[in-house]
C-alpha positions as protocol buffer text, in pm:
chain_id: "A"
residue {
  index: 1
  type: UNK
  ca { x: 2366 y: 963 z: -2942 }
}
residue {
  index: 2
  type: UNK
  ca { x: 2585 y: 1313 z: -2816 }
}
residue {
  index: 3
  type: UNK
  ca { x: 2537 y: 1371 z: -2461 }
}
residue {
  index: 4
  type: UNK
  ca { x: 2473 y: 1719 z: -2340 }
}
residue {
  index: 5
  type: UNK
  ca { x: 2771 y: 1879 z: -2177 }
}
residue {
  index: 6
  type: UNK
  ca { x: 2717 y: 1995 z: -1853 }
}
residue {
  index: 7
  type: UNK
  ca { x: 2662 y: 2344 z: -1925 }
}
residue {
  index: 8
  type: UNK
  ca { x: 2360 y: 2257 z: -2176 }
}
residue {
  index: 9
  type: UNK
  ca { x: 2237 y: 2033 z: -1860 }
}
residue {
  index: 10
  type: UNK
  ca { x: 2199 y: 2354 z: -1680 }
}
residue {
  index: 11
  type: UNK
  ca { x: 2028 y: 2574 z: -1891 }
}
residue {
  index: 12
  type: UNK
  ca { x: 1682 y: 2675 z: -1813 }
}
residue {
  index: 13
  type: UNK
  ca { x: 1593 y: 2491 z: -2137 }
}
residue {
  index: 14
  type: UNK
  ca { x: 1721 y: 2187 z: -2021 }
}
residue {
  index: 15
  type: UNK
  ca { x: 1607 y: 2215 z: -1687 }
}
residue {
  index: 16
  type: UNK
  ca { x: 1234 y: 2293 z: -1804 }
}
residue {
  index: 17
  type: UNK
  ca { x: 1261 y: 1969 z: -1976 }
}
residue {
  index: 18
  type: UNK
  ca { x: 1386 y: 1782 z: -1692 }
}
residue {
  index: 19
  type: UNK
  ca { x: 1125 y: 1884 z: -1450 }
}
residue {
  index: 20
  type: UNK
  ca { x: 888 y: 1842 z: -1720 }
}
residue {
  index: 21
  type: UNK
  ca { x: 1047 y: 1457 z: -1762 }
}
residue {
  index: 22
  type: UNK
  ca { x: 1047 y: 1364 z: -1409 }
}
residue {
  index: 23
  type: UNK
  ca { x: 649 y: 1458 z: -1367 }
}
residue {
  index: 24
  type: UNK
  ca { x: 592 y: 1232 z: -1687 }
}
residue {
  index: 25
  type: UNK
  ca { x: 842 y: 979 z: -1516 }
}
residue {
  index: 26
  type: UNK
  ca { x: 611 y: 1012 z: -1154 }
}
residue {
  index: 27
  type: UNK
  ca { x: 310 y: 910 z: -1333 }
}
residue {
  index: 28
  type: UNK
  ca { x: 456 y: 644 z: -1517 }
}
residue {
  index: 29
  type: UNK
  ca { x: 561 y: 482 z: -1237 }
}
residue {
  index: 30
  type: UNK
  ca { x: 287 y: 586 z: -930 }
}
residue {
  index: 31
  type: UNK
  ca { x: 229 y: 191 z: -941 }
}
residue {
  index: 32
  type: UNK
  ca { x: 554 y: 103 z: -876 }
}
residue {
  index: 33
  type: UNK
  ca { x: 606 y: 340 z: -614 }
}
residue {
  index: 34
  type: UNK
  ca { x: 297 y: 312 z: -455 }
}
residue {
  index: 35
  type: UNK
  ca { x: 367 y: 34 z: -235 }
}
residue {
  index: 36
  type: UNK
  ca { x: 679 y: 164 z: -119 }
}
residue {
  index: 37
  type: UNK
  ca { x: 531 y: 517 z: -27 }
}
residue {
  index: 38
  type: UNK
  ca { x: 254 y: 297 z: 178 }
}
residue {
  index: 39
  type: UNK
  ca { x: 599 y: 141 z: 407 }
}
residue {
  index: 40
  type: UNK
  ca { x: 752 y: 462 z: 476 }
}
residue {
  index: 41
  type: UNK
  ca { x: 401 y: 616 z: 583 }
}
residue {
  index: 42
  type: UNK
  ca { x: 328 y: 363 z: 776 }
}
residue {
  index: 43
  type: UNK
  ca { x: 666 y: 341 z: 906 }
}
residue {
  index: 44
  type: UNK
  ca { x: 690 y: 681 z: 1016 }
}
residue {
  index: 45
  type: UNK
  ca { x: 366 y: 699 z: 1208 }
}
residue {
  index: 46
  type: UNK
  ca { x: 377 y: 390 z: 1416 }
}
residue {
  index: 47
  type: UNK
  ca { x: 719 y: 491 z: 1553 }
}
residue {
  index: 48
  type: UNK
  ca { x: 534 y: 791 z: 1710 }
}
residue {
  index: 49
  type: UNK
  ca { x: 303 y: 663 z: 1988 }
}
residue {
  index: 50
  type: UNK
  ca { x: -30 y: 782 z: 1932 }
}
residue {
  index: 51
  type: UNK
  ca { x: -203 y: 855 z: 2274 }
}
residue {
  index: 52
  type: UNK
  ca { x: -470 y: 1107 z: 2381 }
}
residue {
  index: 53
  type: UNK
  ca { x: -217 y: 1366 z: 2527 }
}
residue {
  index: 54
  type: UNK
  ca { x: -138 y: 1382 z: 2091 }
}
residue {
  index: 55
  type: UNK
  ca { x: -465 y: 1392 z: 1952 }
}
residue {
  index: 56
  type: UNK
  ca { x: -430 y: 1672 z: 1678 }
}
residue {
  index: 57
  type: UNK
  ca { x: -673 y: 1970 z: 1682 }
}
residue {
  index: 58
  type: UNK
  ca { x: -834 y: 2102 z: 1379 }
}
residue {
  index: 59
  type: UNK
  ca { x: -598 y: 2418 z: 1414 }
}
residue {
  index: 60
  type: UNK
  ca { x: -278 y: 2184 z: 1437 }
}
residue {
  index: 61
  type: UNK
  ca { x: -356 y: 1981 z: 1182 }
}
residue {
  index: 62
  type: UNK
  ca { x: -76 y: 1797 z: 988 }
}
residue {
  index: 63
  type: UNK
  ca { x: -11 y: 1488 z: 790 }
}
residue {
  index: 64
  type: UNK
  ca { x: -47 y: 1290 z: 1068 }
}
residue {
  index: 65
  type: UNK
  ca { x: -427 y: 1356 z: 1065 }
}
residue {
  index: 66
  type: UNK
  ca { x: -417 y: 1209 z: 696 }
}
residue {
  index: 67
  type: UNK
  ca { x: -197 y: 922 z: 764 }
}
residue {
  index: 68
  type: UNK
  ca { x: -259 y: 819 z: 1108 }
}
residue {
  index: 69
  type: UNK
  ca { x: -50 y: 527 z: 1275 }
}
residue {
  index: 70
  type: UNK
  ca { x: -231 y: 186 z: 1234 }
}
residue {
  index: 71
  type: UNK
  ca { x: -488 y: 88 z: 1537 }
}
residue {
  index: 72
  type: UNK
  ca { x: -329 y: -177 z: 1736 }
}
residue {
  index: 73
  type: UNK
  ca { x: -522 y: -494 z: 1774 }
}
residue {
  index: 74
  type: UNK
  ca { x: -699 y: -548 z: 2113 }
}
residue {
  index: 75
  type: UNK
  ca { x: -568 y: -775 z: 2345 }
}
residue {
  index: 76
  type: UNK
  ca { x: -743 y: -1055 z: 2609 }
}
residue {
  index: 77
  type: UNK
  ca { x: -680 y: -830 z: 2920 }
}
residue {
  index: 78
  type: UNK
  ca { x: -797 y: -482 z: 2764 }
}
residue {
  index: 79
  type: UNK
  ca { x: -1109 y: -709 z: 2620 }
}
residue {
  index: 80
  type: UNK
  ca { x: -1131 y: -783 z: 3029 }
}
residue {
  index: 81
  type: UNK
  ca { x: -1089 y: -478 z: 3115 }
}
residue {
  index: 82
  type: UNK
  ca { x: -1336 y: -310 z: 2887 }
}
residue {
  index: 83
  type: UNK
  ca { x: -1607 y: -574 z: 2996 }
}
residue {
  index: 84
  type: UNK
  ca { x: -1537 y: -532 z: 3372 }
}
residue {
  index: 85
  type: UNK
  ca { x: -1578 y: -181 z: 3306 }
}
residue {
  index: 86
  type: UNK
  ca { x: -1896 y: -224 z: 3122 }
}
residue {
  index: 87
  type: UNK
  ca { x: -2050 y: -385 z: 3436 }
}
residue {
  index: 88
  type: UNK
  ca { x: -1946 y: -77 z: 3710 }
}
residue {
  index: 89
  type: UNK
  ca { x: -2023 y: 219 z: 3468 }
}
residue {
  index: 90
  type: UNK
  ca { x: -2250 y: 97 z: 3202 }
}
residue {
  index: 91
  type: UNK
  ca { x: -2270 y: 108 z: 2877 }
}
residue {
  index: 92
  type: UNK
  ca { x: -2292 y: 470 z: 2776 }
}
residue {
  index: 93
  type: UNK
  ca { x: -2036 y: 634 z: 2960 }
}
residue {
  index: 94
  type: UNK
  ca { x: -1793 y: 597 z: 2736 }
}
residue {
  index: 95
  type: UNK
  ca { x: -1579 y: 908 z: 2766 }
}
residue {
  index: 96
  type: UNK
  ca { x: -1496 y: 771 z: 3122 }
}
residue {
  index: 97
  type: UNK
  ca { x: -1433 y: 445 z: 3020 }
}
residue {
  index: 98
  type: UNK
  ca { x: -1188 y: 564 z: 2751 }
}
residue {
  index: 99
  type: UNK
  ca { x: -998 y: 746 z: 3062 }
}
residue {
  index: 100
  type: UNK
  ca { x: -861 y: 387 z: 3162 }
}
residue {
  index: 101
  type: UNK
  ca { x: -759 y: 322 z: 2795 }
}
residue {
  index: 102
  type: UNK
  ca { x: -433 y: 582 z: 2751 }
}
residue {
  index: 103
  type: UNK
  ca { x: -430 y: 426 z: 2379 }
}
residue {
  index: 104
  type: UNK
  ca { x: -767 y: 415 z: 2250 }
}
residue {
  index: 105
  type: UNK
  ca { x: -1088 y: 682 z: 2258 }
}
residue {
  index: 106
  type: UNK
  ca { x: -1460 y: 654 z: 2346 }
}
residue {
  index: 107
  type: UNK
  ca { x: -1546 y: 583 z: 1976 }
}
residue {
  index: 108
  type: UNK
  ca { x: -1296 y: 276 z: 1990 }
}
residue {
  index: 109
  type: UNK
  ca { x: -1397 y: 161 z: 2315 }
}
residue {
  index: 110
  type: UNK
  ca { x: -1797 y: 130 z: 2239 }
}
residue {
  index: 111
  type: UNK
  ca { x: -1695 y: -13 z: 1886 }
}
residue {
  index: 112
  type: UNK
  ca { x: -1502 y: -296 z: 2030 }
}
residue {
  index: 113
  type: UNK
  ca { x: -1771 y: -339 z: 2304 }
}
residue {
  index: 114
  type: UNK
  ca { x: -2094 y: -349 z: 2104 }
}
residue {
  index: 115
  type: UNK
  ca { x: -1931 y: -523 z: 1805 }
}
residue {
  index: 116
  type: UNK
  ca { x: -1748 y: -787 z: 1967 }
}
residue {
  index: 117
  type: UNK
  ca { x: -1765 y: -836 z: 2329 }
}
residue {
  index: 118
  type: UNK
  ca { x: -2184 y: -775 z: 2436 }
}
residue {
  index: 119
  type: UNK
  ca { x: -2326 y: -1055 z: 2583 }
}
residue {
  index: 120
  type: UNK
  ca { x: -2607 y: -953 z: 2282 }
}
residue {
  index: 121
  type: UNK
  ca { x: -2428 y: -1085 z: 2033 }
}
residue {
  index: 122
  type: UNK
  ca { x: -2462 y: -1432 z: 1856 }
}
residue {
  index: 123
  type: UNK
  ca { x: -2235 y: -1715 z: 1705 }
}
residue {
  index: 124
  type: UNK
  ca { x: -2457 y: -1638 z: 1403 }
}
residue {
  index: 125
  type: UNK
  ca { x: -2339 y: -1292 z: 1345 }
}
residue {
  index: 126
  type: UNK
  ca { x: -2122 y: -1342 z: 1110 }
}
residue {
  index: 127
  type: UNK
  ca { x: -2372 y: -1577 z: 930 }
}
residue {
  index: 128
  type: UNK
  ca { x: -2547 y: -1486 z: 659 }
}
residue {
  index: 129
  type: UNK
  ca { x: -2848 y: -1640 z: 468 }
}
residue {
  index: 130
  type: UNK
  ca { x: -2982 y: -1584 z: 105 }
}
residue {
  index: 131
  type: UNK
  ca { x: -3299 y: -1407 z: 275 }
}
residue {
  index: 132
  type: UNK
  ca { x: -3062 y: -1242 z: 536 }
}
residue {
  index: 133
  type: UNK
  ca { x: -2891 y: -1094 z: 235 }
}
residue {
  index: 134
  type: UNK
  ca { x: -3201 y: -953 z: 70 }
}
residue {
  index: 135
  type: UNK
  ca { x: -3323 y: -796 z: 384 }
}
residue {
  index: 136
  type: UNK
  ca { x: -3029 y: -620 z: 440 }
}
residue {
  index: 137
  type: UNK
  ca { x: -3006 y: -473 z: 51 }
}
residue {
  index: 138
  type: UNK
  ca { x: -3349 y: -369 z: 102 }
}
residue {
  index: 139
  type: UNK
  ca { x: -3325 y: -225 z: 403 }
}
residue {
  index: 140
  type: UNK
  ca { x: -2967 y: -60 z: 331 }
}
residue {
  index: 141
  type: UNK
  ca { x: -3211 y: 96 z: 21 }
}
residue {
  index: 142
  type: UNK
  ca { x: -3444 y: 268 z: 214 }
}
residue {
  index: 143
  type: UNK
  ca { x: -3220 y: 395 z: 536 }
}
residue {
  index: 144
  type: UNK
  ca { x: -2891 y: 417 z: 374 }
}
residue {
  index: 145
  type: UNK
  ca { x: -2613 y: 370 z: 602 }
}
residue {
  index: 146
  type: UNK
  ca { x: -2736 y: 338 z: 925 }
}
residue {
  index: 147
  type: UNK
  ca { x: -2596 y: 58 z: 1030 }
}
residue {
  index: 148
  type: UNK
  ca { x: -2734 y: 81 z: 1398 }
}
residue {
  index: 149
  type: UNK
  ca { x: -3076 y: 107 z: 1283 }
}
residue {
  index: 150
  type: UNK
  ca { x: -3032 y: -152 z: 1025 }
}
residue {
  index: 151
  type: UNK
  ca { x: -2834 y: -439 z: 1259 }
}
residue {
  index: 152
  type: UNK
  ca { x: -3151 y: -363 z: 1502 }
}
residue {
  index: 153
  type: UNK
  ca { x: -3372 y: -582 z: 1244 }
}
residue {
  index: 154
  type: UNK
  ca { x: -3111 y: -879 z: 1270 }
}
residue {
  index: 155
  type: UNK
  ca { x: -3061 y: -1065 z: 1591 }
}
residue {
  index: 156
  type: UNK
  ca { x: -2732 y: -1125 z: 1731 }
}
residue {
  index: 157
  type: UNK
  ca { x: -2574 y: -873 z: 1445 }
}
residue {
  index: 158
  type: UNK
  ca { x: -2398 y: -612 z: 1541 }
}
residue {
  index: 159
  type: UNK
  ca { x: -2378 y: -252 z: 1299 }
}
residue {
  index: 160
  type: UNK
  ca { x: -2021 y: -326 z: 1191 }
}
residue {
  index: 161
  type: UNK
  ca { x: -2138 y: -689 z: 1116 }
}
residue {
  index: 162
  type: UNK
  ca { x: -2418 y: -575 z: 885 }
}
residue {
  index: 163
  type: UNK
  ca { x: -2197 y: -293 z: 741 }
}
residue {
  index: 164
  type: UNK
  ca { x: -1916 y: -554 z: 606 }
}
residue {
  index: 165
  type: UNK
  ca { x: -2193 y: -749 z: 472 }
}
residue {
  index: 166
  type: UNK
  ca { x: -2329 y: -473 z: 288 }
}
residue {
  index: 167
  type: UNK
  ca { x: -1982 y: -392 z: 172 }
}
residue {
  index: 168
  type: UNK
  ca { x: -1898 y: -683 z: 78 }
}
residue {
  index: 169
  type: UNK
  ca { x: -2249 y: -717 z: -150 }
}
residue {
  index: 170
  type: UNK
  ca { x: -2210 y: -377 z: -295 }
}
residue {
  index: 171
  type: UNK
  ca { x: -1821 y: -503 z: -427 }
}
residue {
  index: 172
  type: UNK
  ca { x: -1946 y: -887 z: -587 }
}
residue {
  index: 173
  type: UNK
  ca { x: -2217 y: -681 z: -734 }
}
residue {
  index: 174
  type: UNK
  ca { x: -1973 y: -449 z: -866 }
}
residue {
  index: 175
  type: UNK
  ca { x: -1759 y: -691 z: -1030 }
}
residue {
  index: 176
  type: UNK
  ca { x: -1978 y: -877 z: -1186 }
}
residue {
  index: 177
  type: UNK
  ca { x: -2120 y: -568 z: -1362 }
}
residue {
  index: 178
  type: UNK
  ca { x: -1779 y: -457 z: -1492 }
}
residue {
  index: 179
  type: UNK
  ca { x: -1661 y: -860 z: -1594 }
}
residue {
  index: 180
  type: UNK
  ca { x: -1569 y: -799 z: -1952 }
}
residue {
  index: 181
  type: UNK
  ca { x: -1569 y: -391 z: -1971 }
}
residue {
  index: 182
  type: UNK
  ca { x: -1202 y: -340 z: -1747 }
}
residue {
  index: 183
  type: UNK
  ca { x: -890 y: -307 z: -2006 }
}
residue {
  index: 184
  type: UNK
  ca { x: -764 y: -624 z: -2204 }
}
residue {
  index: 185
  type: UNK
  ca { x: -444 y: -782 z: -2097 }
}
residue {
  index: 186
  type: UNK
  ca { x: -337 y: -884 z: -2436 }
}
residue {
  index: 187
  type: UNK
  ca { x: -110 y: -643 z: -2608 }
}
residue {
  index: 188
  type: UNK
  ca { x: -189 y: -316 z: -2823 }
}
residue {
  index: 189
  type: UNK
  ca { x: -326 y: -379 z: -3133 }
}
residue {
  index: 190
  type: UNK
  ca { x: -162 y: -123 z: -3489 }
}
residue {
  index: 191
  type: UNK
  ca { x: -486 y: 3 z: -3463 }
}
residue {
  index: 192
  type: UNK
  ca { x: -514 y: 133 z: -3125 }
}
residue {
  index: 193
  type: UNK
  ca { x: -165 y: 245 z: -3167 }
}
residue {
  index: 194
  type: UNK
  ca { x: -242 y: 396 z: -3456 }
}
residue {
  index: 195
  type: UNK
  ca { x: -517 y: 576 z: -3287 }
}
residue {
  index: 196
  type: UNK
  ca { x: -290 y: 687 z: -3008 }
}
residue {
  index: 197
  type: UNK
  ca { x: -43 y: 846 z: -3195 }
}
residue {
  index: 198
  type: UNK
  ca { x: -358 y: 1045 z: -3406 }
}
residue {
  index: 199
  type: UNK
  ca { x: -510 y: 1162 z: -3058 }
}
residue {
  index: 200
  type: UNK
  ca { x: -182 y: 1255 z: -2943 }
}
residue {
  index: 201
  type: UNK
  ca { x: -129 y: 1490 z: -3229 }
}
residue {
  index: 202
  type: UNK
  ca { x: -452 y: 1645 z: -3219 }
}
residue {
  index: 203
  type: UNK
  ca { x: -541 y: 1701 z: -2878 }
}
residue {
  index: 204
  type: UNK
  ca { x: -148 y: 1695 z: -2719 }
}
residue {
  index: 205
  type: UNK
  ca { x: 17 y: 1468 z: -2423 }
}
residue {
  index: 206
  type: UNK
  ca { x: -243 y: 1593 z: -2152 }
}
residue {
  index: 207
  type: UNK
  ca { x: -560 y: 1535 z: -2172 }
}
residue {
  index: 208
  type: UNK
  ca { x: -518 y: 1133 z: -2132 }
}
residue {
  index: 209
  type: UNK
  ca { x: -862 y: 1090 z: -1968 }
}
residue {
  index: 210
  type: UNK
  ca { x: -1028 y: 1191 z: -2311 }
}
residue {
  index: 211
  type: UNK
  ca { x: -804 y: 1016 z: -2486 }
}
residue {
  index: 212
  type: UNK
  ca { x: -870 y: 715 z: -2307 }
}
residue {
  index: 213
  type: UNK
  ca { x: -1217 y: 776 z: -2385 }
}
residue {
  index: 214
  type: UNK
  ca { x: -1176 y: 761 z: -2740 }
}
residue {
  index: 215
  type: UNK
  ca { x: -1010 y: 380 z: -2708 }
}
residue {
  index: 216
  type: UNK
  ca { x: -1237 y: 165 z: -2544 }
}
residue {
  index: 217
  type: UNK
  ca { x: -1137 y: -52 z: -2244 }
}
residue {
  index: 218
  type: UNK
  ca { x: -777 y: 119 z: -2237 }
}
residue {
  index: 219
  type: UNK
  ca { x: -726 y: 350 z: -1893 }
}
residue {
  index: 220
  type: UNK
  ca { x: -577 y: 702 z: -1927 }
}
residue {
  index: 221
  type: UNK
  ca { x: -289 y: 563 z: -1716 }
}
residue {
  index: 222
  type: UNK
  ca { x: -190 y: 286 z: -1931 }
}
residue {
  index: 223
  type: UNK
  ca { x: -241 y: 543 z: -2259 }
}
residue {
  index: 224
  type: UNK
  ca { x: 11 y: 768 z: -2131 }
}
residue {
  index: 225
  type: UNK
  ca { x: 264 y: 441 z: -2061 }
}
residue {
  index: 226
  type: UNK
  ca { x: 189 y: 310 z: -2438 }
}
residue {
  index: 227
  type: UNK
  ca { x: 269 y: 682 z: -2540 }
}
residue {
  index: 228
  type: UNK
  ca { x: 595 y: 744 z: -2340 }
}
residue {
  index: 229
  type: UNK
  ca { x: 719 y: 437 z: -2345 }
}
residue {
  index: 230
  type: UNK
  ca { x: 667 y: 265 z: -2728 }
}
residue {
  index: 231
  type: UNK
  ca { x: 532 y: 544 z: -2930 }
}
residue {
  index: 232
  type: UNK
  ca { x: 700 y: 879 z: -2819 }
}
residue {
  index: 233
  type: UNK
  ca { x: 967 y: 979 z: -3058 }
}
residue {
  index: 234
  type: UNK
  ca { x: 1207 y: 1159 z: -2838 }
}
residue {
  index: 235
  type: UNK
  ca { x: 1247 y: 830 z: -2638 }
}
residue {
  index: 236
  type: UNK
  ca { x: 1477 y: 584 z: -2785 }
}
residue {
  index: 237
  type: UNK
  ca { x: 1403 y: 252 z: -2816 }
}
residue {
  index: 238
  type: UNK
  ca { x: 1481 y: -94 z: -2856 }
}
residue {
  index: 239
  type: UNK
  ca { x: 1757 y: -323 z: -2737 }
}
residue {
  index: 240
  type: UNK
  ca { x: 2133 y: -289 z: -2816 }
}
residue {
  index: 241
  type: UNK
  ca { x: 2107 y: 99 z: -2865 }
}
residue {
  index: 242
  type: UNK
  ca { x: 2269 y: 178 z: -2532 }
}
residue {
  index: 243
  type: UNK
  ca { x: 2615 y: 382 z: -2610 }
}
residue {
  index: 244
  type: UNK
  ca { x: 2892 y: 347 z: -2391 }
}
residue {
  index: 245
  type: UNK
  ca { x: 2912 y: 726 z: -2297 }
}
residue {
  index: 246
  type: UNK
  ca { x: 2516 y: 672 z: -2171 }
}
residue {
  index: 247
  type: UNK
  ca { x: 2657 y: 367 z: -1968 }
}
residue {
  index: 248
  type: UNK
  ca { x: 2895 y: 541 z: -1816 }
}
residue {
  index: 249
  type: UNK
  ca { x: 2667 y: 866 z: -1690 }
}
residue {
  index: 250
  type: UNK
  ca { x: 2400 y: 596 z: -1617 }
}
residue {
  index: 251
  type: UNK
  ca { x: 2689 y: 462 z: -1374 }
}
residue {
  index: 252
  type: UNK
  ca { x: 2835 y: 788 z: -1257 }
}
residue {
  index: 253
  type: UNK
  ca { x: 2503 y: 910 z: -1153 }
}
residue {
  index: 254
  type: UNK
  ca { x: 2374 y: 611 z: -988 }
}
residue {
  index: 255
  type: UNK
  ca { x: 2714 y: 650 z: -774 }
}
residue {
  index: 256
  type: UNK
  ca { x: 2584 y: 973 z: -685 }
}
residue {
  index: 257
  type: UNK
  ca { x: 2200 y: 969 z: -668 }
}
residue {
  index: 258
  type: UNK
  ca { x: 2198 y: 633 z: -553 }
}
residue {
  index: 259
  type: UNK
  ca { x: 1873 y: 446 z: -756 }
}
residue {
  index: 260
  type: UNK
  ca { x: 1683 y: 770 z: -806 }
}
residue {
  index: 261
  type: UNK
  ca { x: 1576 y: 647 z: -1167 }
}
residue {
  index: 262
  type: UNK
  ca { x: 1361 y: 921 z: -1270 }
}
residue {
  index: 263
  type: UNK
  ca { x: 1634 y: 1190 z: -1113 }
}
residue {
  index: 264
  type: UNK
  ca { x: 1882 y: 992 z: -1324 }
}
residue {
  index: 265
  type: UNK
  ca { x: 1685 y: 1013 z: -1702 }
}
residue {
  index: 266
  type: UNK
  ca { x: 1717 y: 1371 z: -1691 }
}
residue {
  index: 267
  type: UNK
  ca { x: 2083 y: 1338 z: -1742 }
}
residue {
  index: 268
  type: UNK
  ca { x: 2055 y: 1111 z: -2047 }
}
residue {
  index: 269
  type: UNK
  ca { x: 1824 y: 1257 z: -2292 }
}
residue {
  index: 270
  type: UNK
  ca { x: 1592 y: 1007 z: -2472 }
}
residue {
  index: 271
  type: UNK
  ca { x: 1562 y: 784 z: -2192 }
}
residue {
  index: 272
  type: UNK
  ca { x: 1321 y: 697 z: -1912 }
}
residue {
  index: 273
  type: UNK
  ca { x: 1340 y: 605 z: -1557 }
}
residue {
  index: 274
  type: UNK
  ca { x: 1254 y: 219 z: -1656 }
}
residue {
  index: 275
  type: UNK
  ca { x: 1517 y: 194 z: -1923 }
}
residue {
  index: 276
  type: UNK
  ca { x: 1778 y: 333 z: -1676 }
}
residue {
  index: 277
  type: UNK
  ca { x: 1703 y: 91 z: -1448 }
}
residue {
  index: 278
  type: UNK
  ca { x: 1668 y: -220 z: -1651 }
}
residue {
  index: 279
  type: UNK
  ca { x: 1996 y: -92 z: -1819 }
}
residue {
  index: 280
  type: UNK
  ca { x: 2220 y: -86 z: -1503 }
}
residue {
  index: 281
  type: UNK
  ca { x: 2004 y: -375 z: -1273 }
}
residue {
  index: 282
  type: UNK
  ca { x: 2024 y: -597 z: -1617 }
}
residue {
  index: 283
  type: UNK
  ca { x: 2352 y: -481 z: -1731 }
}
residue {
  index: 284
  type: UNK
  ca { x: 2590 y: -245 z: -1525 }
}
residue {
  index: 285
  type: UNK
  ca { x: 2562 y: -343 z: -1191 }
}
residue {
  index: 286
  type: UNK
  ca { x: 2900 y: -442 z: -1074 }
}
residue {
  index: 287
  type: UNK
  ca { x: 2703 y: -783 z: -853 }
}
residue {
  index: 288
  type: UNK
  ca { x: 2604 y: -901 z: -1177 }
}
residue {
  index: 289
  type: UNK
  ca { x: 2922 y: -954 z: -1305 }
}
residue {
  index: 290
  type: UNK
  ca { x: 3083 y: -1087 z: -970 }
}
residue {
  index: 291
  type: UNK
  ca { x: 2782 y: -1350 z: -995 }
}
residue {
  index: 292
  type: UNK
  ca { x: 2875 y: -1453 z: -1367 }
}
residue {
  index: 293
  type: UNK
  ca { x: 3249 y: -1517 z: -1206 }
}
residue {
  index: 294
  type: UNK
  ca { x: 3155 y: -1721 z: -955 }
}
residue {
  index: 295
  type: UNK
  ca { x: 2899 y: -1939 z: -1155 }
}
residue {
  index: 296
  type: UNK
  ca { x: 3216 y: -1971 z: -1436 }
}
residue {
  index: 297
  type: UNK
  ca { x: 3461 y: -2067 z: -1164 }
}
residue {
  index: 298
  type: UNK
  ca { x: 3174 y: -2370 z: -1057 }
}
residue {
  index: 299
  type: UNK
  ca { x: 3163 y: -2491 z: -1409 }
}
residue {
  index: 300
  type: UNK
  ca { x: 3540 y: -2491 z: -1410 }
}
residue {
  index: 301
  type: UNK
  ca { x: 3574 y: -2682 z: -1088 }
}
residue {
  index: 302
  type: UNK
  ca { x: 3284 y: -2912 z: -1209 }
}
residue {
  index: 303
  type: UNK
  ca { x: 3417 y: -3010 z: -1562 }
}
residue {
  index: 304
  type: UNK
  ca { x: 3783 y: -3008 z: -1471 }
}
């Protein structure tokens, strides 16, 4: 395969099809990178504390509102505290009981009081019967999701009690109605990728919810993966077809962009982010190598 030269790299040509690459590339991989987004979010927000001083207004808002750091479990003496607390101001002042809680508001306060720490509740509230069950589907059917009114017809329940139950319900009921209609594991058939390839030239690389809909139990997401990368033409494919000028821009650039995969394919044309990385984690990277010299040096000492 010719590699472009770096002035073809920067054309506007090639650059359209770079950007165009990577967003193919970001939805290939939005599983893979999911996870890792999650950290770094999470990450970034809990090293900010989060007190009532910070509280973001609806005319500041920022992506702190979307992401917010994670609540902090409740511990014996604030449990004490809030119960103590209880007993001098009652229980419906919460807005001044949430004064002597720097880290938590009046909504958390009264949640963690009613749900978990008033003398009203049971050992049996998180104990559910068959008939407890049906009560609470009925009941969620005619009031919806008022949990307060609804945990009002259970004793010793509190609303976030009957909410999880209902929750939980809603989601077995759910998967048993989908058992046997979610995608296949086994692998594509000729015929469905025959079938892909005939979508894809008639309706185009875009529209992958409709083609999805056109191949029973397949998702759009793994339709465009069986497109991009098996059936696309201008992606090359299959083992051993690796040059050794591709190896060494695959290692130049990984030098420089560090493991940016889907930064990196747009400097080898025909390849993906996953082949780039398979290729150099599988192949090119230098610890690999140092590993098979050790292990040969063990036989050696072993057999000698």
């Amino acid at each position: 395969m010719e590699r472009l030269d770096d002035a073809a790299m920067t054309t506007p040509v090639a650059s359209d099809l770079g950007t165009k690459r990577q967003r193919i590339e970001r939805l290939i991989e939005r599983g893979d990178h999911l996870a890792n987004v999650q950290q770094e979010q999470q990450a970034e927000t809990i090293s900010k504390p989060h007190t009532i001083s910070s509280r973001i207004s609806p005319s500041t808002c920022t992506t702190k509102a979307v992401f917010p750091a994670r609540r902090s479990s409740w511990t014996a003496q604030e449990d004490n505290k809030l119960k103590n607390l209880v007993l001098q101001l009652g229980n419906r002042n919460w807005s001044e009981i949430a004064v002597h809680f720097p880290s938590r508001d009046r909504k958390r306060c009264r949640d963690r009081y009613v749900n978990h720490l008033s003398p009203s509740l049971t050992s049996a509230s998180n104990t559910w019967s068959a008939e407890d069950d049906v009560k609470l589907l009925q009941l969620h059917l005619t009031l919806g999701c008022k949990w307060a009114t609804i945990a009002k017809e259970f004793n010793g329940k509190s609303a976030e009690s009957v909410k999880n139950r209902c929750l939980l319900l809603a989601r077995k009921t759910l998967d048993k109605s989908s058992k046997g209609t979610r995608a296949p594991p086994q692998r594509w058939t000729a015929t469905e990728k025959n079938k892909l390839r005939a979508l894809v030239t008639t309706h185009g690389a875009r529209n992958w919810l409709f083609v999805a809909s056109q191949l029973p139990g397949r998702t759009d997401l793994q339709c465009l993966q069986q497109w991009y990368r098996t059936l696309d033409n201008k992606v090359v494919k299959g083992k051993g077809t690796w040059t050794p000028g591709e190896d060494q821009v695959l290692v130049d650039k990984v030098t420089e962009l560090g493991r940016k995969w889907t930064e990196i394919a747009a400097f080898l044309p025909g390849r993906i982010g996953n082949q780039c990385r398979e290729r150099f984690l599988n192949h090119l990277d230098p610890s690999i190598n140092l590993v098979r010299v050790l292990f040969a040096l063990l036989l050696r000492d072993f057999y000698s």
